[in-house]
MIMIGU-522846 format. One record per atom (N, C-alpha, C): residue number from 1; residue in one letter; atom name; y, z, x. Coordinates in nm, 3 decimals. Atoms other than C-alpha are relative to their C-alpha. Example, Ala and Ser with C-alpha at 12.3 -4.5 7.8 and 13.67 -1.06 7.14 Angstrom:
// MIMIGU-522846
{1 "a" "N" {-0.119 0.000 0.089}}
{1 "a" "CA" {-0.450 0.780 1.230}}
{1 "a" "C" {0.120 0.000 0.090}}
{2 "s" "N" {-0.119 -0.006 -0.082}}
{2 "s" "CA" {-0.106 0.714 1.367}}
{2 "s" "C" {0.109 0.073 -0.077}}
// end
This chain:
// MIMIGU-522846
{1 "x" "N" {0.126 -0.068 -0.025}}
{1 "x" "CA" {12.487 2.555 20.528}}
{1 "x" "C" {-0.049 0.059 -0.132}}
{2 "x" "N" {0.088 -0.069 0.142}}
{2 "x" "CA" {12.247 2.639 20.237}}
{2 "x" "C" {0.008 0.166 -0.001}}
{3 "x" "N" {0.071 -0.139 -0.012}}
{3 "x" "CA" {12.160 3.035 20.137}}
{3 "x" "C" {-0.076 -0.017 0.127}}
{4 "x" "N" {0.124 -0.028 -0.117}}
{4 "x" "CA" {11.815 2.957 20.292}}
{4 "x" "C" {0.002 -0.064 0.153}}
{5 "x" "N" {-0.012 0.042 -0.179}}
{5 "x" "CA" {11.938 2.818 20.660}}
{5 "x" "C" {0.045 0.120 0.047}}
{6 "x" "N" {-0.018 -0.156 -0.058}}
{6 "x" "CA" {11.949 3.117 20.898}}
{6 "x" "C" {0.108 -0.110 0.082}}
{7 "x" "N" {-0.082 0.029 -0.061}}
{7 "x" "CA" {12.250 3.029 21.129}}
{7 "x" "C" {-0.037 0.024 0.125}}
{8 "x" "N" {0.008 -0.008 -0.142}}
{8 "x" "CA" {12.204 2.928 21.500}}
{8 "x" "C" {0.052 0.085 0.055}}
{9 "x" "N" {-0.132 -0.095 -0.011}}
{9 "x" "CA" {12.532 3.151 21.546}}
{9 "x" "C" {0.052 0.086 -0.014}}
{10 "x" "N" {-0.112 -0.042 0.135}}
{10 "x" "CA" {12.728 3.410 21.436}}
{10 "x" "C" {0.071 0.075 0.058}}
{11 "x" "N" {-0.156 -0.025 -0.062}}
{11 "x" "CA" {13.081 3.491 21.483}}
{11 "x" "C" {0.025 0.134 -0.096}}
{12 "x" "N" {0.048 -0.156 0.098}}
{12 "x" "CA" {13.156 3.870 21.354}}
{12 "x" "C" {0.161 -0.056 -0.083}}
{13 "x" "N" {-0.062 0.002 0.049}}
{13 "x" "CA" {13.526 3.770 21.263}}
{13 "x" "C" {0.075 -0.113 -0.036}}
{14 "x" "N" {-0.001 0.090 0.068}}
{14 "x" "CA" {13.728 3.472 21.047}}
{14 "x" "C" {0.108 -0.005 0.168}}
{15 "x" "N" {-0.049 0.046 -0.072}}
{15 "x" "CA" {13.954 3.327 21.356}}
{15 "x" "C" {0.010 0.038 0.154}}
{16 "x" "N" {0.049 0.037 -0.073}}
{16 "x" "CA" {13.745 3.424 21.664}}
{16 "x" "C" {-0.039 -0.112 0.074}}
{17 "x" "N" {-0.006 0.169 -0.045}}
{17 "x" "CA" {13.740 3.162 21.910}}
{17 "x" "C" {-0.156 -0.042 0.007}}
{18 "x" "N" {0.157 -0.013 -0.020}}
{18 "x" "CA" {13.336 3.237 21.985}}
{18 "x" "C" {-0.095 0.007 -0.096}}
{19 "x" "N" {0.155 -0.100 0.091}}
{19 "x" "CA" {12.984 3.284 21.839}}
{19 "x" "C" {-0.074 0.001 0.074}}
{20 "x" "N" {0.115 -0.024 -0.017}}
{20 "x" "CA" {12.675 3.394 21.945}}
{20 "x" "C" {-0.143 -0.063 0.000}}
{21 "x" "N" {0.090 0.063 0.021}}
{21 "x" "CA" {12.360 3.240 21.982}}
{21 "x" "C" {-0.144 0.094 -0.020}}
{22 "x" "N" {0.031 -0.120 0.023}}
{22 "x" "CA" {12.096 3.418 21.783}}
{22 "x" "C" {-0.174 -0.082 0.042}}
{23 "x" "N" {0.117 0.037 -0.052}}
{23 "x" "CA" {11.811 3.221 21.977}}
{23 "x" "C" {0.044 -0.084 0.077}}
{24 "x" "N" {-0.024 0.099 -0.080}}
{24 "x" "CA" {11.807 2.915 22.233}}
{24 "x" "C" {0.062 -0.068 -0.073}}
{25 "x" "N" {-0.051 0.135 0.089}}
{25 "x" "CA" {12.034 2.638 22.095}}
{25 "x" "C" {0.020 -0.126 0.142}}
{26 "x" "N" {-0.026 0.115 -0.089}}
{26 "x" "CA" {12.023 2.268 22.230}}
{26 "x" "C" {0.075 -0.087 -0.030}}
{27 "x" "N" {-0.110 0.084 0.066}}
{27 "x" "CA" {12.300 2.029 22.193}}
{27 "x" "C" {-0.018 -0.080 -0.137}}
{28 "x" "N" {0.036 0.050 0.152}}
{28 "x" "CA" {12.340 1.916 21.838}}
{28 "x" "C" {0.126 0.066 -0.078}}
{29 "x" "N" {-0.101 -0.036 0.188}}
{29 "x" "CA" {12.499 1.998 21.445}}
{29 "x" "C" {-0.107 0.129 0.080}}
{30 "x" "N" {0.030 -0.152 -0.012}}
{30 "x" "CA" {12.457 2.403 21.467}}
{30 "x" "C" {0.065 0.078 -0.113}}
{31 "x" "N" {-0.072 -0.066 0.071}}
{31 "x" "CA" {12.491 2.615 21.160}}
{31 "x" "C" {0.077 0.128 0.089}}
{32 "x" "N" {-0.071 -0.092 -0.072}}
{32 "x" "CA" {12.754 2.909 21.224}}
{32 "x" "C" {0.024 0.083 -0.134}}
{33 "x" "N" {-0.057 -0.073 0.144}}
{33 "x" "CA" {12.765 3.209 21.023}}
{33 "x" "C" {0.125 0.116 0.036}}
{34 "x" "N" {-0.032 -0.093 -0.035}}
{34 "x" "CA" {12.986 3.481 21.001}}
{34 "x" "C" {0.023 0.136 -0.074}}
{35 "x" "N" {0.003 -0.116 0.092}}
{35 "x" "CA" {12.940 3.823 20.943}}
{35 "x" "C" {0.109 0.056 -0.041}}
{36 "x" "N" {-0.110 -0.064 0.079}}
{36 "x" "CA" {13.297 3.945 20.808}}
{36 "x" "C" {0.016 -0.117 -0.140}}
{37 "x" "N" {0.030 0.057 0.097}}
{37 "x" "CA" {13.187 3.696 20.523}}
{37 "x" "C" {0.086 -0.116 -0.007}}
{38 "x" "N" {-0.088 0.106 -0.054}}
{38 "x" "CA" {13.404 3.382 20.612}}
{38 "x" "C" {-0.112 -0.091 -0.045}}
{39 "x" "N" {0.069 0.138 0.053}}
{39 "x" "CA" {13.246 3.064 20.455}}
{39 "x" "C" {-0.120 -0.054 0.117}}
{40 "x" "N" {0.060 0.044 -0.152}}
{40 "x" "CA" {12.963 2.941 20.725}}
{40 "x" "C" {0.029 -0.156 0.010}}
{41 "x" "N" {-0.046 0.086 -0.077}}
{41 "x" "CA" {13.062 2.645 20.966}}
{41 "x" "C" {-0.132 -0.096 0.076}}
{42 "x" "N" {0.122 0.061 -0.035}}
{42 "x" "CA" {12.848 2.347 21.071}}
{42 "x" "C" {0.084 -0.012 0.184}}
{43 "x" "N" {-0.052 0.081 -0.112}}
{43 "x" "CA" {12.970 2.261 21.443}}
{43 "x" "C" {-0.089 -0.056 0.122}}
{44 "x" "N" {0.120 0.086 -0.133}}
{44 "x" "CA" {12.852 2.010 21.736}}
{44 "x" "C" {0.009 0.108 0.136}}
{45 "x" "N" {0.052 -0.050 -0.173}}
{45 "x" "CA" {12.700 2.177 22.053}}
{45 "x" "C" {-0.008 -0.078 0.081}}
{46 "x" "N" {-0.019 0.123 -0.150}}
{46 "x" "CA" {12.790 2.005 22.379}}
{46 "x" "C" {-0.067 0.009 0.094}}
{47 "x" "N" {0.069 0.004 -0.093}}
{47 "x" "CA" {12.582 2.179 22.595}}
{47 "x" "C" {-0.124 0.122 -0.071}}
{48 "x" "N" {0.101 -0.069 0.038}}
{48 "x" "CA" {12.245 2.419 22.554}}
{48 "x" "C" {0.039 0.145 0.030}}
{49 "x" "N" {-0.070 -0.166 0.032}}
{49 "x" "CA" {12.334 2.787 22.494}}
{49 "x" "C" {-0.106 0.094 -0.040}}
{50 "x" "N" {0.122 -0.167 -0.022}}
{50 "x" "CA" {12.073 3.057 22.557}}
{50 "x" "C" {0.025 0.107 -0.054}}
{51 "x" "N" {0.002 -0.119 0.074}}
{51 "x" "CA" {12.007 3.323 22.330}}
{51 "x" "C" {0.100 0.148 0.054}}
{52 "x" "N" {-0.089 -0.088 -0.039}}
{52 "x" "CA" {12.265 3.586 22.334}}
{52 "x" "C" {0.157 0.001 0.078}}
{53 "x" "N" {-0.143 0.026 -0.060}}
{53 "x" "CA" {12.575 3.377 22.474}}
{53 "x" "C" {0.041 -0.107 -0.081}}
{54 "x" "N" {-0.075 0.054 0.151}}
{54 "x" "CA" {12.838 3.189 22.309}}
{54 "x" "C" {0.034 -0.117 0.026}}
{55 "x" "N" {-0.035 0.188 0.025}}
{55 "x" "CA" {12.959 2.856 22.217}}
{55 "x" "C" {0.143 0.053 -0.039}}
{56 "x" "N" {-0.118 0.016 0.065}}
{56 "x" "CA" {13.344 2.778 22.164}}
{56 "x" "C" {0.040 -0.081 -0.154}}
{57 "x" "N" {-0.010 0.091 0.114}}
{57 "x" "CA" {13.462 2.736 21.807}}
{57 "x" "C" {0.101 -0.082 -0.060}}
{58 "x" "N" {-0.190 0.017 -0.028}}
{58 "x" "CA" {13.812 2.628 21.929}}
{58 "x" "C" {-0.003 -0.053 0.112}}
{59 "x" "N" {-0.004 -0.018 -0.153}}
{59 "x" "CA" {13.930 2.473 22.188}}
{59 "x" "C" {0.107 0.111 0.034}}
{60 "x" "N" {-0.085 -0.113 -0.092}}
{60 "x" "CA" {14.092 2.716 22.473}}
{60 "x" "C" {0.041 -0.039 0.084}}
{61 "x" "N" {-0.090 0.039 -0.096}}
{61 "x" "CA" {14.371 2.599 22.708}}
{61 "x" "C" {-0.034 0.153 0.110}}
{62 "x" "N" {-0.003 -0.090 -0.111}}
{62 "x" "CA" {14.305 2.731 23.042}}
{62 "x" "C" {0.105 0.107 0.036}}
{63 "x" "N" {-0.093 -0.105 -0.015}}
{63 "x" "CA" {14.485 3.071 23.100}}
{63 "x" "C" {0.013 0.035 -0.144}}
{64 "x" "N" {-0.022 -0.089 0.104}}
{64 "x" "CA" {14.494 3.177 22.757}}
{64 "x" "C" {-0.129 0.090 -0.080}}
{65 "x" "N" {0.104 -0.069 0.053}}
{65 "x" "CA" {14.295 3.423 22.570}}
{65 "x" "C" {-0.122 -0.036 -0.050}}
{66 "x" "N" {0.162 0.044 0.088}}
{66 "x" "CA" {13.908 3.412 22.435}}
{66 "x" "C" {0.021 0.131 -0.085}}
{67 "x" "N" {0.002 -0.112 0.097}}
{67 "x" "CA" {13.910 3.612 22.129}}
{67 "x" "C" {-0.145 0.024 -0.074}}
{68 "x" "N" {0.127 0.024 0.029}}
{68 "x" "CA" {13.608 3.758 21.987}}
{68 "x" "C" {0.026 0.148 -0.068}}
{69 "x" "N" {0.029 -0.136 0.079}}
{69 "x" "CA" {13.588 4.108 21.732}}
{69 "x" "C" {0.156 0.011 -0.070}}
{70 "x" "N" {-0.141 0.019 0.016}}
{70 "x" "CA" {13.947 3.973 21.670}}
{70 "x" "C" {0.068 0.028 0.135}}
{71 "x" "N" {-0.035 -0.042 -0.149}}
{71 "x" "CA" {14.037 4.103 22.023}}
{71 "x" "C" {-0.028 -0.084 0.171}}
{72 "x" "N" {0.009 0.116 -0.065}}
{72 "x" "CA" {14.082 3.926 22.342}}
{72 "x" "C" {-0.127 0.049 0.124}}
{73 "x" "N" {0.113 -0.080 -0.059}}
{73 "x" "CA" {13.749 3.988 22.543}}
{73 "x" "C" {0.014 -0.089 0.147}}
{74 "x" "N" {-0.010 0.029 -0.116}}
{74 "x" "CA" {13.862 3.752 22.835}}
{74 "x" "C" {0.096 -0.116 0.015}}
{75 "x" "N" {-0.096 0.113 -0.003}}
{75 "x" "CA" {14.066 3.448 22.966}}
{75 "x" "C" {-0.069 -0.144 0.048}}
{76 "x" "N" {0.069 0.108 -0.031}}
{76 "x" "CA" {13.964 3.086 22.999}}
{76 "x" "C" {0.101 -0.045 0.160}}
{77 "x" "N" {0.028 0.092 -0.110}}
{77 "x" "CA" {13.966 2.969 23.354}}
{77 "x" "C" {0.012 -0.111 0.038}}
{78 "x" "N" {-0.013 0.147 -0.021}}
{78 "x" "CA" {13.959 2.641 23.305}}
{78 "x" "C" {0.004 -0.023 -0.152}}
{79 "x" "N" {0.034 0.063 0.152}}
{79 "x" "CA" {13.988 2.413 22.939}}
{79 "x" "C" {-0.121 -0.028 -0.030}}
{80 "x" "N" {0.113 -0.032 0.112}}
{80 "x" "CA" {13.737 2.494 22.695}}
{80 "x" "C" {0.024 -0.095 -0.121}}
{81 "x" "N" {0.032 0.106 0.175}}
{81 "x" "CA" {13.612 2.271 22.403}}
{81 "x" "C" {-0.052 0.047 -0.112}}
{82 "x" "N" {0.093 -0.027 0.120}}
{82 "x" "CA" {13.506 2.312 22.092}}
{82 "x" "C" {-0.159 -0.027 0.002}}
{83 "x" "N" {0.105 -0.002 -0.031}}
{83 "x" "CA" {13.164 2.352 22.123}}
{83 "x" "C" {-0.115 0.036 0.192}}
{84 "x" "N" {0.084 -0.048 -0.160}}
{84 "x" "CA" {13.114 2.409 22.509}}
{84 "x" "C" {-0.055 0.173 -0.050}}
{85 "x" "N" {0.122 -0.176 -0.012}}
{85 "x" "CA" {12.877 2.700 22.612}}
{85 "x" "C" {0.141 0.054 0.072}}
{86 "x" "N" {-0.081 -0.124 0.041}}
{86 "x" "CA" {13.101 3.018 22.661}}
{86 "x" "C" {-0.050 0.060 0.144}}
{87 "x" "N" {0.054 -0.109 -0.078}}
{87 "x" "CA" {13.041 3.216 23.011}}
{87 "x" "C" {0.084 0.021 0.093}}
{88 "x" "N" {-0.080 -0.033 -0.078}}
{88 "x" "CA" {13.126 3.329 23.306}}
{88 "x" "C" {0.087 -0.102 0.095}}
{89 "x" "N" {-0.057 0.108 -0.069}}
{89 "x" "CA" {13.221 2.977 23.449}}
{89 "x" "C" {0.132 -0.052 -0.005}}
{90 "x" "N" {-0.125 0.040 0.041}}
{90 "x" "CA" {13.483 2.925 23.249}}
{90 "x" "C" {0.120 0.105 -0.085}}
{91 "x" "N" {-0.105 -0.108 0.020}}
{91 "x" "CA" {13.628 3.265 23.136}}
{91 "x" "C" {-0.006 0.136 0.105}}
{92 "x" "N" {-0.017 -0.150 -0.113}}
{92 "x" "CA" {13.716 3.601 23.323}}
{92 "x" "C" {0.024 0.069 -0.080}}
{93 "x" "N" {0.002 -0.142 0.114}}
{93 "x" "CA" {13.631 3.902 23.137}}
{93 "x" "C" {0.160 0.074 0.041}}
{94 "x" "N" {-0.109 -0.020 -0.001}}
{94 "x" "CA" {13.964 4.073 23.094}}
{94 "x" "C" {-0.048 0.146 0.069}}
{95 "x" "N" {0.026 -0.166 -0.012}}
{95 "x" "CA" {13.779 4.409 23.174}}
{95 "x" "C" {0.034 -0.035 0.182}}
{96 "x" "N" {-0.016 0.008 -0.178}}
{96 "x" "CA" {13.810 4.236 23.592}}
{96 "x" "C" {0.142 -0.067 -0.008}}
{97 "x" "N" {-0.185 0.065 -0.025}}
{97 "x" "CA" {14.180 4.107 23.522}}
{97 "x" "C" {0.042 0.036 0.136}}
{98 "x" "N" {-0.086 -0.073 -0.128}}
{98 "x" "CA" {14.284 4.303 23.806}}
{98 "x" "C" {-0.054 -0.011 0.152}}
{99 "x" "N" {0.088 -0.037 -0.154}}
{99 "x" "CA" {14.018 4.263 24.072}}
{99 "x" "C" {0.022 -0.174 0.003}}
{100 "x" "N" {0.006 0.081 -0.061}}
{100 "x" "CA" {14.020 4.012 24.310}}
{100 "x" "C" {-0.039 -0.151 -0.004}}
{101 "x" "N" {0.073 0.083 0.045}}
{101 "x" "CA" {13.915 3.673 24.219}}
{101 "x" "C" {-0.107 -0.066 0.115}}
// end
């Protein structure tokens, strides 16, 4: 990614599994920046990802952590790809671990 490309993305820390979408993104090459200053990342988008939710920048084996501020902000549900959209379909916020599924 050049200086002058603003990043579709951005991931706050260097081995977060997530980023952010800092407008609509539609499947495609997607710059990725990140703000703890980590080199920026080109990666493919698999599905369309609406401003303000995330794309995987990893894959995630079902039942294990989604990491995101370095910290684990929920669990994947089912296997996650590199590049799938990021939500509630396929992770469980860790903050409802305990409640009922």
């Amino acid at each position: 990614m050049a200086m002058s490309d603003k990043p579709d993305f951005l991931a706050h820390d260097d081995g977060d599994h997530v980023a952010v979408a800092v407008h609509d993104v539609e499947p495609g090459r997607a710059p990725i920046g990140y703000l703890d200053g980590t080199d920026a990342i080109t990666l493919e988008v698999l599905e369309a990802v609406p401003l303000g939710h995330k794309v995987a920048l990893t894959d995630v084996a079902a039942g294990d952590a989604v990491i995101e501020y370095q910290l684990p902000i929920g669990r994947a549900s089912k296997s996650i790809r590199t590049g799938d959209y990021v939500h509630t379909h396929n992770v469980r916020s860790i903050k409802w671990q305990n409640s009922v599924a």
